[in-house]
C-alpha positions as CSV (number, residue, x, y, z in Angstrom):
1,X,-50.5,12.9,-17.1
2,X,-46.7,12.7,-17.5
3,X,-46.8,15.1,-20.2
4,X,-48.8,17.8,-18.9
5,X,-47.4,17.9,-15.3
6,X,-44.0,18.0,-17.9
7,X,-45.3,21.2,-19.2
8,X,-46.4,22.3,-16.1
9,X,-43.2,22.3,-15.0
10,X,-41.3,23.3,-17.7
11,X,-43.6,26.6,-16.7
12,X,-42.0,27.0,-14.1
13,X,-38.6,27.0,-15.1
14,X,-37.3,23.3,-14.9
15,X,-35.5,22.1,-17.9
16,X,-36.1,18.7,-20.0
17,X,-32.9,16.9,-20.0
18,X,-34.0,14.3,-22.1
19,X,-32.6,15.7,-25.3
20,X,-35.0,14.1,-28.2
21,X,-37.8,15.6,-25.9
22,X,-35.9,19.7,-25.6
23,X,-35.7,19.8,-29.3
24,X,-39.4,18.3,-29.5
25,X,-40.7,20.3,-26.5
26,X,-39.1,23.9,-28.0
27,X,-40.4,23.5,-31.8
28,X,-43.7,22.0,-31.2
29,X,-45.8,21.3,-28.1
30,X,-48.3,19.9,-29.7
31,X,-46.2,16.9,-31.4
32,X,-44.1,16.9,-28.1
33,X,-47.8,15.7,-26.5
34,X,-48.5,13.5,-29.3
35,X,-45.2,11.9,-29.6
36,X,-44.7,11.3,-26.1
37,X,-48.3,9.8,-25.5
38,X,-48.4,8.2,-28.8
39,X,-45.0,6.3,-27.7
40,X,-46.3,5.4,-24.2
41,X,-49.5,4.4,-25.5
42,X,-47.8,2.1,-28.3
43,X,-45.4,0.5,-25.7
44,X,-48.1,-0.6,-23.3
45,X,-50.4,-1.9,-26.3
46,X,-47.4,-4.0,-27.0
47,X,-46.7,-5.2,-24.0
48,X,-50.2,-6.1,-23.1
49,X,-50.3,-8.1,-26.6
50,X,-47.3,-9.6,-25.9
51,X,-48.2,-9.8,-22.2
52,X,-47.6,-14.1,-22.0
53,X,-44.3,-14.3,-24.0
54,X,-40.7,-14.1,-22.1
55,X,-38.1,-11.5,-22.5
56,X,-34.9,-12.5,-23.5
57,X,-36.4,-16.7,-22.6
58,X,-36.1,-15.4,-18.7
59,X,-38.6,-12.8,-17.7
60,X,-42.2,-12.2,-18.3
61,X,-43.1,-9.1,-20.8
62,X,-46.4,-9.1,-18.1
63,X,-43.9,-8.5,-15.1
64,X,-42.0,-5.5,-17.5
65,X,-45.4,-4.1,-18.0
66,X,-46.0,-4.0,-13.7
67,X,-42.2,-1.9,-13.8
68,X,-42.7,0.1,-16.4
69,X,-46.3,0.9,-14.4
70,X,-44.4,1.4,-11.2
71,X,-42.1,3.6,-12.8
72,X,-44.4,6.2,-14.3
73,X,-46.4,5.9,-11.0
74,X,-42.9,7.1,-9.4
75,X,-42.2,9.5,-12.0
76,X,-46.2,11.1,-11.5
77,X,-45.6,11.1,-8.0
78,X,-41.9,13.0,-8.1
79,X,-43.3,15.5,-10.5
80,X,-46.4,16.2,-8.2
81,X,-43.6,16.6,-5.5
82,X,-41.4,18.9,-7.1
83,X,-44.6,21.3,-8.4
84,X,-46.1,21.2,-3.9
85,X,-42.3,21.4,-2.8
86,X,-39.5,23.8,-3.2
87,X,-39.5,27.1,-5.2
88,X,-36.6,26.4,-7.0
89,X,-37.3,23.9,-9.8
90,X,-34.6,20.8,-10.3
91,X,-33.8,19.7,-13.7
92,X,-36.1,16.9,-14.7
């Protein structure tokens, strides 16, 4: 989702400021979808295996996983704002 409302977006004349992701983004689209789900995808596997070990011996990878989910729920939810709200397009 994160990556299409990302291209939606960059449609309509926001910029990617995440620099790995422009150069990606402006040579390929296709390996800027696969890269960027292929990466989430990976890092959630990952912490789902890993979900019952501790981070650094103090924090559980299971409560990472519930932040990095709360995060991409904000992130969804700030791009579905930005494409109902204003006319002129922040930089993501």
């Amino acid at each position: 989702m994160d990556a299409f409302l990302t291209m939606l977006l960059l449609q309509g004349g926001a910029d990617e400021v995440n620099p790995i992701m422009a150069v990606l983004i402006y040579r390929s689209v296709a390996m800027f979808a696969v890269l960027k789900m292929g990466m989430t995808g990976l890092g959630v596997v990952l912490m789902v295996f890993l979900a019952r070990y501790r981070f650094m011996r103090l924090l559980r990878v299971e409560w990472v996983l519930y932040g990095v989910l709360t995060a991409y729920a904000g992130l969804i939810w700030y791009e579905i704002w930005i494409i109902k709200g204003p006319v002129d397009l922040p930089t993501l």
